[in-house]
C-alpha positions as YAML, in Angstrom:
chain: A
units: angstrom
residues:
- id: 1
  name: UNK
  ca: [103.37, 101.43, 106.50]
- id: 2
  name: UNK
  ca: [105.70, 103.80, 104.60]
- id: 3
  name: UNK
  ca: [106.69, 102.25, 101.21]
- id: 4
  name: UNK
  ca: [110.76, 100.98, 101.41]
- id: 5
  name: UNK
  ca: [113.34, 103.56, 99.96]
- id: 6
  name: UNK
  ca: [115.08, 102.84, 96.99]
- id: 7
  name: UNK
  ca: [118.90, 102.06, 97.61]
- id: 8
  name: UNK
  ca: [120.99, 105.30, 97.36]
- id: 9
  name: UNK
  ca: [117.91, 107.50, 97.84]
- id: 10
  name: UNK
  ca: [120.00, 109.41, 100.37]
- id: 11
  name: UNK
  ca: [122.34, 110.06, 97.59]
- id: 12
  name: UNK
  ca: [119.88, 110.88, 95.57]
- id: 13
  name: UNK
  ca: [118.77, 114.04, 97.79]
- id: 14
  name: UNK
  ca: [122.30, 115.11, 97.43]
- id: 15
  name: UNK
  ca: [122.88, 115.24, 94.47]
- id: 16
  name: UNK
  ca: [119.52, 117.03, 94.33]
- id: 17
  name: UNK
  ca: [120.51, 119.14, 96.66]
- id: 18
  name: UNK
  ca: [123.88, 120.39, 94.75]
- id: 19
  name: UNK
  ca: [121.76, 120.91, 91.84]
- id: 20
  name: UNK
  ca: [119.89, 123.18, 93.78]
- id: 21
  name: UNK
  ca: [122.25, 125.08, 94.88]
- id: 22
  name: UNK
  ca: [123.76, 125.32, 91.74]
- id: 23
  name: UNK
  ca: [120.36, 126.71, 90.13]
- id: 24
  name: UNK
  ca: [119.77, 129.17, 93.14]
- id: 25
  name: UNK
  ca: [123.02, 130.76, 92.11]
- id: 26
  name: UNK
  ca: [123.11, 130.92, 88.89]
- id: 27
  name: UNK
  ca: [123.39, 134.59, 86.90]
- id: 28
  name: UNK
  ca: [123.47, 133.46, 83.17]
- id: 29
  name: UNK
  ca: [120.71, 135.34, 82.02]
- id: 30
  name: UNK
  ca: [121.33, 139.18, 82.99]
- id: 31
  name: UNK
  ca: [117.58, 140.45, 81.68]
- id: 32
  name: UNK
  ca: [115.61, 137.66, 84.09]
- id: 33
  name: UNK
  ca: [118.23, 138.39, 87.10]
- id: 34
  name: UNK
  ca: [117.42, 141.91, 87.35]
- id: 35
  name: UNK
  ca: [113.87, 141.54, 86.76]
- id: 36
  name: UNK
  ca: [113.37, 139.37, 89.66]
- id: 37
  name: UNK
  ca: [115.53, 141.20, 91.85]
- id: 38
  name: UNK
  ca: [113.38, 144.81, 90.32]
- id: 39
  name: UNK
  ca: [109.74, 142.58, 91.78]
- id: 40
  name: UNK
  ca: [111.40, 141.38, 94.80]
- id: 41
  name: UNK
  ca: [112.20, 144.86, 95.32]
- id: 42
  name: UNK
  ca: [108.74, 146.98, 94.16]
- id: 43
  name: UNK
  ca: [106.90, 143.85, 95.29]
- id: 44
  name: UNK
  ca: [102.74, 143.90, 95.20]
- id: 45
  name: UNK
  ca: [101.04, 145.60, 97.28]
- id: 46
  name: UNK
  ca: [99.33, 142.62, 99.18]
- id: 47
  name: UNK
  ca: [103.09, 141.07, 100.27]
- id: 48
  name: UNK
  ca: [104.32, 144.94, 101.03]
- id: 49
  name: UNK
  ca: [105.89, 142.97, 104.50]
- id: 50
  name: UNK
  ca: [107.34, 140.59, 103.02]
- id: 51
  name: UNK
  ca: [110.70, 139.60, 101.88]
- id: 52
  name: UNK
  ca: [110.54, 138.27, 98.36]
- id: 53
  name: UNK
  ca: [112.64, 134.76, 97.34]
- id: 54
  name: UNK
  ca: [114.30, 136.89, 93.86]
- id: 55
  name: UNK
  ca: [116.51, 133.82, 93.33]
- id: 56
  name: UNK
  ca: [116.20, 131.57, 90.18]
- id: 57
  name: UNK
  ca: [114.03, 128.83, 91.74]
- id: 58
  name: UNK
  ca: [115.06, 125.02, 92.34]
- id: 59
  name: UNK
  ca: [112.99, 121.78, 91.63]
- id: 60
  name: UNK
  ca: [110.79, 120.33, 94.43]
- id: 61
  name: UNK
  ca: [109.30, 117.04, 95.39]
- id: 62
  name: UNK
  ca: [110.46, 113.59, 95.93]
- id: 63
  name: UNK
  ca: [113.81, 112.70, 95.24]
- id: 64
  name: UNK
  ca: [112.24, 109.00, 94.10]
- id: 65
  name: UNK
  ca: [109.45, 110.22, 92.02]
- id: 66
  name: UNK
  ca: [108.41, 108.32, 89.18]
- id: 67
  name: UNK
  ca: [106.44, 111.35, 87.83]
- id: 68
  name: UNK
  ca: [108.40, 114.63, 86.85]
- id: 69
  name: UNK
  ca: [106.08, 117.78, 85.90]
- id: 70
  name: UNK
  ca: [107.86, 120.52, 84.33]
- id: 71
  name: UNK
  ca: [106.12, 123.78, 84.38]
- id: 72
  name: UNK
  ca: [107.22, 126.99, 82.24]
- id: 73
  name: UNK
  ca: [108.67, 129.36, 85.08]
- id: 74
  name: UNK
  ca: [108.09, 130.59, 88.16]
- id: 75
  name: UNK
  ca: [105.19, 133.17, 88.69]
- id: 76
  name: UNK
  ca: [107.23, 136.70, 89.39]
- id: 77
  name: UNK
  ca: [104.74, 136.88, 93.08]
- id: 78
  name: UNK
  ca: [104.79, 133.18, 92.95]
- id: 79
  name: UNK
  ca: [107.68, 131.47, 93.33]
- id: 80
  name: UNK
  ca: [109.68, 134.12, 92.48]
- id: 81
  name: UNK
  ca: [108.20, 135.25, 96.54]
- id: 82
  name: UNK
  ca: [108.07, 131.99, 97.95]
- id: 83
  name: UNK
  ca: [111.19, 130.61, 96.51]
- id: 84
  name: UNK
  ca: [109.10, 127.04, 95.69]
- id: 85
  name: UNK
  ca: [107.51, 126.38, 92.29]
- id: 86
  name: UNK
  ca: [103.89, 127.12, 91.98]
- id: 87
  name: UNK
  ca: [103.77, 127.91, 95.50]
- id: 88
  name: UNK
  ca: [102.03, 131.34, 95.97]
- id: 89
  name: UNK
  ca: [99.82, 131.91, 93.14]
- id: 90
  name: UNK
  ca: [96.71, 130.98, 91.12]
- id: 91
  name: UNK
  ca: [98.66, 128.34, 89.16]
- id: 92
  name: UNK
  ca: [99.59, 126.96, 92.27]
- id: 93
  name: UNK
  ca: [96.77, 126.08, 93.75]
- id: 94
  name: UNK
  ca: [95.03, 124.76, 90.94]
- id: 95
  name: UNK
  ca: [98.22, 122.42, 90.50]
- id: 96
  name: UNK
  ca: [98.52, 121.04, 93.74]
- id: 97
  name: UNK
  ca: [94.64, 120.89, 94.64]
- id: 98
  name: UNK
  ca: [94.92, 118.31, 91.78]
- id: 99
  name: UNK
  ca: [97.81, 116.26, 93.08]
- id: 100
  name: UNK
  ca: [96.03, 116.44, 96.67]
- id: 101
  name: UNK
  ca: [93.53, 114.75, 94.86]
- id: 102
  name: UNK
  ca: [95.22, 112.21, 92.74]
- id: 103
  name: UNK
  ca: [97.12, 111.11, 95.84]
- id: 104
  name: UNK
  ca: [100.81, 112.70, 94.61]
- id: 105
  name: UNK
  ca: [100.71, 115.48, 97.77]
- id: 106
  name: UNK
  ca: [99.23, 115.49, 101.51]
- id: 107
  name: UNK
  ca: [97.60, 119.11, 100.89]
- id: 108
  name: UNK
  ca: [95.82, 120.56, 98.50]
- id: 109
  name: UNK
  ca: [97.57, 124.28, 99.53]
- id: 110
  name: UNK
  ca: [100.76, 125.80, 98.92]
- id: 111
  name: UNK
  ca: [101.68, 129.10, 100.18]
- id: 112
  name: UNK
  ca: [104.98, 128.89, 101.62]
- id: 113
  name: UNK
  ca: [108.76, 126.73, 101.54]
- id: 114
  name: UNK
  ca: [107.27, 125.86, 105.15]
- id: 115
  name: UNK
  ca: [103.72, 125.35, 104.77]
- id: 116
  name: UNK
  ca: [104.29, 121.38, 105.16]
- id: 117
  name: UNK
  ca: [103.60, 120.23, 101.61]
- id: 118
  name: UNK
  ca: [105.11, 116.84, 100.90]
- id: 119
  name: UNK
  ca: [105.11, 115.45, 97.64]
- id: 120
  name: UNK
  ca: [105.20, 111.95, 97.22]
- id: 121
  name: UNK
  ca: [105.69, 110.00, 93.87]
- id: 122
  name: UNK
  ca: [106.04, 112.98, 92.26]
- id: 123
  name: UNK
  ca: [108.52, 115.91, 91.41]
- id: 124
  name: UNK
  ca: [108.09, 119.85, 90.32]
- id: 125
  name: UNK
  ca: [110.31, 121.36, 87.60]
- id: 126
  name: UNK
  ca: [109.93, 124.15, 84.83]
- id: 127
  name: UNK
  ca: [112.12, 124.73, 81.77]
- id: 128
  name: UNK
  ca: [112.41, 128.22, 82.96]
- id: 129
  name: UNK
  ca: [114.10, 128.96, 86.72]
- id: 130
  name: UNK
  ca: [113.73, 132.69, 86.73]
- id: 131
  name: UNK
  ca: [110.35, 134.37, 86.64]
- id: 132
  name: UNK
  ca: [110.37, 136.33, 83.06]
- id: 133
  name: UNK
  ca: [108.46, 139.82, 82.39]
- id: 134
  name: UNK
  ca: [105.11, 138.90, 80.97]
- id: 135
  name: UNK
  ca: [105.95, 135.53, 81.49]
- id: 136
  name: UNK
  ca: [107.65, 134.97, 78.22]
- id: 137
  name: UNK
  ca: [111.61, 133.77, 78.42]
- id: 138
  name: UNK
  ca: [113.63, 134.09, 74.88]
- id: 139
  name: UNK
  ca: [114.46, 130.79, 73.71]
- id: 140
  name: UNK
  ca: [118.22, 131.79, 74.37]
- id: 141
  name: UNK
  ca: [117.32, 132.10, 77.82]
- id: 142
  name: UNK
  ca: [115.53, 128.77, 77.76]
- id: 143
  name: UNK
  ca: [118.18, 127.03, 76.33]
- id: 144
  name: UNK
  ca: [120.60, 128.59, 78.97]
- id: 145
  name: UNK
  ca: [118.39, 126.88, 81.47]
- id: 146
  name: UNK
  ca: [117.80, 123.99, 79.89]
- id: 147
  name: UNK
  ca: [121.15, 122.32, 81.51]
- id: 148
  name: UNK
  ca: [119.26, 122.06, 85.16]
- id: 149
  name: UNK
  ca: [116.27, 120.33, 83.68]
- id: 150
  name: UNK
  ca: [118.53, 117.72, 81.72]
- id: 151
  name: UNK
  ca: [120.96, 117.23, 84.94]
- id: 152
  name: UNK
  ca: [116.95, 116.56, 87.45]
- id: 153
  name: UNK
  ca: [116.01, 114.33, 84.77]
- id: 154
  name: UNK
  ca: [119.70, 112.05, 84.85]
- id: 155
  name: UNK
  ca: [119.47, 111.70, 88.61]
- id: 156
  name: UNK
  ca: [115.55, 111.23, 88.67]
- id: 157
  name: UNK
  ca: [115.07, 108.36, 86.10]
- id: 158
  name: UNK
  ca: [111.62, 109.00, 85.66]
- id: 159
  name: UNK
  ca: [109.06, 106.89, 83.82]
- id: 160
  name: UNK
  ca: [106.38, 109.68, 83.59]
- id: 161
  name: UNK
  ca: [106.66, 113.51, 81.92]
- id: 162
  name: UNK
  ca: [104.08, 115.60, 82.12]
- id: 163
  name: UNK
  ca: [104.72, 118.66, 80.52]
- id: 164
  name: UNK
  ca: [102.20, 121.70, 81.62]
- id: 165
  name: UNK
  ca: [101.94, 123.85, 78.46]
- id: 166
  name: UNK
  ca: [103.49, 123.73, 74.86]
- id: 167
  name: UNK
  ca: [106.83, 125.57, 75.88]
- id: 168
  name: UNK
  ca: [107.09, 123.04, 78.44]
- id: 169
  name: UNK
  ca: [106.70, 120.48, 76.31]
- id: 170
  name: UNK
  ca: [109.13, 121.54, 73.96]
- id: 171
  name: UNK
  ca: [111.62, 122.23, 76.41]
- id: 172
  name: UNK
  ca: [111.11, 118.84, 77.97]
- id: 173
  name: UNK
  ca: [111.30, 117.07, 74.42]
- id: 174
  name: UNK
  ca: [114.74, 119.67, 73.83]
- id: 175
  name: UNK
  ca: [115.78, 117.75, 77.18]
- id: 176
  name: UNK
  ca: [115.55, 114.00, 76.43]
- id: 177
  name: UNK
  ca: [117.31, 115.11, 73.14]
- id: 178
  name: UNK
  ca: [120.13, 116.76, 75.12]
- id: 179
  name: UNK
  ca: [120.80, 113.16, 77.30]
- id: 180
  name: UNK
  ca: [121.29, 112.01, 74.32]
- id: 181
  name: UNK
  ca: [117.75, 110.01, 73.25]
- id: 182
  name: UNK
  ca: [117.30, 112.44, 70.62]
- id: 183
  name: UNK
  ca: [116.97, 108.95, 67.81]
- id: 184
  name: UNK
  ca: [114.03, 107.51, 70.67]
- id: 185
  name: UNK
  ca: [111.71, 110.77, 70.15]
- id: 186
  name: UNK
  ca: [109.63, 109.65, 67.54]
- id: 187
  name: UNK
  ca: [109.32, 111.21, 64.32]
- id: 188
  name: UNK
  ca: [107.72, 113.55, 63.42]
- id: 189
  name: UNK
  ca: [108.23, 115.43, 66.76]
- id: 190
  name: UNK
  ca: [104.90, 115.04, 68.93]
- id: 191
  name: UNK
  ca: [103.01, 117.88, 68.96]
- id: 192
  name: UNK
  ca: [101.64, 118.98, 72.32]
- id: 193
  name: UNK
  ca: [97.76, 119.17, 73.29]
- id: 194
  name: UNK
  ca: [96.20, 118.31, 76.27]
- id: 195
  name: UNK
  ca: [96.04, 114.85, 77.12]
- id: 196
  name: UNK
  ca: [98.75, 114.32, 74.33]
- id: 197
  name: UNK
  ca: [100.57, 111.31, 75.11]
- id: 198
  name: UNK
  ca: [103.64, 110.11, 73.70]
- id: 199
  name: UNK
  ca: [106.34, 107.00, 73.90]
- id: 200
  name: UNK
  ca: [109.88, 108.32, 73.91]
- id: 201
  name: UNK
  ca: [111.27, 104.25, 73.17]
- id: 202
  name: UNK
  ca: [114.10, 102.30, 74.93]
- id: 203
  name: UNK
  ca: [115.13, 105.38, 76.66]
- id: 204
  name: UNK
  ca: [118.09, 105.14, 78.62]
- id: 205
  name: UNK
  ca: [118.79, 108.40, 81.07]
- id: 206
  name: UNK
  ca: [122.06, 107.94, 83.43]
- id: 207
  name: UNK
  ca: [124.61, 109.21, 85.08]
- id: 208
  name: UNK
  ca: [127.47, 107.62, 83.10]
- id: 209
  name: UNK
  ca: [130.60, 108.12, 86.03]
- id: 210
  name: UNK
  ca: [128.49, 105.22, 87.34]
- id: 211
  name: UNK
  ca: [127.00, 103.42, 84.15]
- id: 212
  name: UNK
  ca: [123.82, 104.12, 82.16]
- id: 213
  name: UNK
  ca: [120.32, 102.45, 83.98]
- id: 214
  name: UNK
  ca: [118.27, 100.92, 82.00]
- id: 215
  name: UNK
  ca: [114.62, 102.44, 82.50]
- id: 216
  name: UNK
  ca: [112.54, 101.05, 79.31]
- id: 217
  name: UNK
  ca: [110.22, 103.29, 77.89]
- id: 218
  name: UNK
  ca: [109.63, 107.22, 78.84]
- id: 219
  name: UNK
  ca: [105.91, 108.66, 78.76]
- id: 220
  name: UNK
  ca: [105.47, 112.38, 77.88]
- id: 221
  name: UNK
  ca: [101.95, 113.04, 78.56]
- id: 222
  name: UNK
  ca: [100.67, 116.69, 77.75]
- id: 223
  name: UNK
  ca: [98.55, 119.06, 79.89]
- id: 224
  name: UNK
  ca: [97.07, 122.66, 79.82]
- id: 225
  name: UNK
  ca: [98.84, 125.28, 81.95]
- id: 226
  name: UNK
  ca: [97.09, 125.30, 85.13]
- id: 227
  name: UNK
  ca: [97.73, 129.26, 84.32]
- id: 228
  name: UNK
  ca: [93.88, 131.86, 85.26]
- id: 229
  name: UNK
  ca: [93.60, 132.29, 81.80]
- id: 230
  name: UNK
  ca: [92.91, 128.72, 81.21]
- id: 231
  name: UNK
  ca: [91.28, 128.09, 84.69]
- id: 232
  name: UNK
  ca: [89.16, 131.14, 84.29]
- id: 233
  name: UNK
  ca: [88.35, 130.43, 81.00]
- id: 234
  name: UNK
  ca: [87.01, 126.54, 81.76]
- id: 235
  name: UNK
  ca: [89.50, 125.66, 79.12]
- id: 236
  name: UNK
  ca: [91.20, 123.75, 81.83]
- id: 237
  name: UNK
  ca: [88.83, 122.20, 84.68]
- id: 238
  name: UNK
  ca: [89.58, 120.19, 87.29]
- id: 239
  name: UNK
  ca: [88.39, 117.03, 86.24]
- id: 240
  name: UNK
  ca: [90.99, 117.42, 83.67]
- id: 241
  name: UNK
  ca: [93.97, 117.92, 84.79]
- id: 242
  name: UNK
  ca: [93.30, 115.36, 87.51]
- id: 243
  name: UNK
  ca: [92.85, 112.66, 84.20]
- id: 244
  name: UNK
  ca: [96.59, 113.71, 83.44]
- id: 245
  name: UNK
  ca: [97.66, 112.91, 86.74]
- id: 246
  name: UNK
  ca: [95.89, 109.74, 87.08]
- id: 247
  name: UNK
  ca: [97.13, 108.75, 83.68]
- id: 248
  name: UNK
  ca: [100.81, 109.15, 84.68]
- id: 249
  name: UNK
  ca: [100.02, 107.49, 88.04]
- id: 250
  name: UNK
  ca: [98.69, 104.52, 85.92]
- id: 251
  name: UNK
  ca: [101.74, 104.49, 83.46]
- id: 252
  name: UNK
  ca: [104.19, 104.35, 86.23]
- id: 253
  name: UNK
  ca: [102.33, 101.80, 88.16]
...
């Protein structure tokens, strides 16, 4: 039996769905624009027939997740291809082979928008929309982005962060600040590491044209970038990355 929807979930994908659109559009940062458009363009050799995505590149996943991961940015013959974060590449299927087998997805693949992936429980973000050269975007261009990340986050409510790299986590942390539960984040700010955990306190993340929702307690749980350096390098197995995931399933309940 299919679990109940919450009320308003259909307004939920809506307003999901403007976001979106809004992020697909977007032109603020002239240097990542024209580098995605320059790939989509030149394109690698081994997707020569294809027609590359060369859009910034929107969340994904289930408009009622609990669980929110934010990634860095999208992979420039990843997503910035496939037009679906971590969809594509190396990263990608390391990701979603672990939420296949954590029970968040019904596949362990991802290679395409239409590839039949279905997330359940959980939802894909990054701090960064638009894939940057050598994967590095300048903290003005993160902050530029950060606005889409912030505006997920308000209609998601989630209980769960889990925040795949240090940039990530910093940008999610930057976030939370930016709704305004800057005072929650404890201090010292938490410093990321894999399997870092930590309790942003009596959170409160709304949309206020329709009143704050109370949500208790946010849980920012650190992992390794599921990037090959860190896959080919064992720094990041499988076994670990699936200990994140069925940590944050545990927190959320």
């Amino acid at each position: 039996m299919s679990p109940m929807p919450r009320r308003g979930s259909r307004r939920l994908r809506l307003r999901l769905r403007t976001i979106a659109g809004e992020i697909e559009r977007c032109e603020r940062c002239p240097r990542l624009r024209e580098w995605c458009r320059r790939v989509g363009r030149e394109k690698r050799r081994a997707y020569a027939d294809e027609t590359y995505w060369a859009k910034p590149v929107p969340g994904f996943g289930d408009p009622e997740a609990d669980i929110v991961v934010v990634g860095l940015a999208p992979g420039a013959h990843g997503a910035n291809r496939t037009g679906r974060l971590f969809t594509g590449d190396r990263s990608g299927d390391f990701l979603y082979a672990s939420l296949h087998r954590t029970g968040f997805a019904n596949q362990p693949e991802a290679t395409s928008r239409d590839d039949g992936l279905v997330l359940s429980g959980a939802f894909i973000s990054a701090a960064e929309r638009c894939a940057p050269p050598a994967n590095r975007p300048t903290p003005k261009e993160l902050a530029a982005c950060r606005p889409f990340l912030v505006r997920e986050l308000e209609v998601l409510e989630p209980r769960v962060l889990v925040a795949l790299g240090g940039l990530a986590w910093n940008a999610t942390l930057a976030a939370l600040a930016d709704l305004g539960l800057g005072e929650a984040i404890p201090r010292p700010k938490p410093r990321f590491a894999h399997a870092a955990e930590t309790t942003i306190g009596d959170a409160r993340i709304g949309d206020t044209r329709i009143g704050d929702t109370r949500i208790g307690e946010i849980t920012l749980l650190g992992a390794y970038h599921p990037s090959q350096q860190n896959t080919f390098t064992k720094r990041l197995t499988p076994p670990m990355l699936d200990a994140v995931f069925l940590r944050a399933r545990e927190i959320a309940g």
